[in-house]
N, C-alpha and C positions, 0 to 999 in steps of 0.2 A: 722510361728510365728508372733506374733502379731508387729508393726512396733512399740507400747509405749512401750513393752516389750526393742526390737532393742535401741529402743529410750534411755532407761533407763540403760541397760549393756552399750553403752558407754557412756555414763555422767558418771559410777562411774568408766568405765578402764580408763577416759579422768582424773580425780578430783585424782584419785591415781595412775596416773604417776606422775601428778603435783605434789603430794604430797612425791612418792617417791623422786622427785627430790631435793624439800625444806627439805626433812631431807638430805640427802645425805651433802646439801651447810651446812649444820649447822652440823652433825657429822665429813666431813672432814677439813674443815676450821678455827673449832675449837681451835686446836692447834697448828696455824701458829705462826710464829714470827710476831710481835709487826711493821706493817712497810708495810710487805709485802701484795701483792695482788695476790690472786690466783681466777679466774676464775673458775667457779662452772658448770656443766652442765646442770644449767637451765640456769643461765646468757649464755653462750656461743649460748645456741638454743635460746635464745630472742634477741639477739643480732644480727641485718638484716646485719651488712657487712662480717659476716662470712659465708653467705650463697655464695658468687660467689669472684673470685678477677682476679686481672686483670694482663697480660699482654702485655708487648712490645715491641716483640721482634726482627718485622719486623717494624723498622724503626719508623714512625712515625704513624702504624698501632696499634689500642690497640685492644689485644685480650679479652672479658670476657667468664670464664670456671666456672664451678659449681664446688661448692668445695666438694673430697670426705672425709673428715673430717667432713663435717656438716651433709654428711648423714651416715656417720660410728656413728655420735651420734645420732642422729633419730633412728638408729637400735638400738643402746644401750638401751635407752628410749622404744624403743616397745619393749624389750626381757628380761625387768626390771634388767637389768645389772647394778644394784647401787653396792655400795662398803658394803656397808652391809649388803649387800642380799648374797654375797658373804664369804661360811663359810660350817659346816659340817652341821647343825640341816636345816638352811636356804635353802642351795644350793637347796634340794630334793621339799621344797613348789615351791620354782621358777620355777622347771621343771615338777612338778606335777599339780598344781594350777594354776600359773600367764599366765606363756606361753600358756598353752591352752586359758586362760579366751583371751589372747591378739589374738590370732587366731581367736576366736569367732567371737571379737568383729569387728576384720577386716573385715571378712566376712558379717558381720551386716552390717557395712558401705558402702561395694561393693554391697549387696543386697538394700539397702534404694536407692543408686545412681542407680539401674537397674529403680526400682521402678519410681521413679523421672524421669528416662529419657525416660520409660514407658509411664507416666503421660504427658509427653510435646511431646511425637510424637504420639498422639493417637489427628485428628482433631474432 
């Protein structure tokens, strides 16, 4: 396959995830109470101190670990597990449709970085 082809399937699985994400923050946060702040899971993945945290437990030693909540949402996010995808008419495009287009595209990105690393060990 052509690599503008590669190129082009993920710019639109890239622009609608984002985009599932920003309706998700504005379908569920809609009806919060007047006050409150809830954390949406776009903010949450754009937010860099939720990627690792720290601790302390031997003494004066700080441990940092990867967080698997940051990448339980990175799966969410590739397997378009928004809340309103979520439902009878819905569920069936998600498992027919998204999930494969998101497989594709994975494999698109493993094939461009083969390519690329093709490209830089070839003198």
């Amino acid at each position: 396959m052509n690599i503008k082809w590669i190129g082009f399937m993920i710019a639109v699985w890239t622009i609608g995830m984002f985009l599932g994400a920003t309706f998700e923050h504005h379908t569920t946060t809609a009806g919060d109470w007047e006050g409150t702040t809830q954390e949406s899971t776009l903010e949450y993945l754009l937010n860099v101190k939720h990627v690792a945290y720290q601790e302390d437990n031997v003494g004066e030693l700080h441990f940092v670990f990867l967080s698997g909540e940051y990448f339980a949402t990175l799966w969410q996010i590739f397997t378009w597990d928004f809340t309103f995808l979520r439902g009878e008419p819905y569920e069936m495009v998600r498992w027919i449709v998204l999930i494969p287009f998101s497989i594709v595209c994975a494999l698109g990105v493993a094939y461009m970085f083969i390519q690329l690393m093709q490209g830089f060990l070839r003198v």
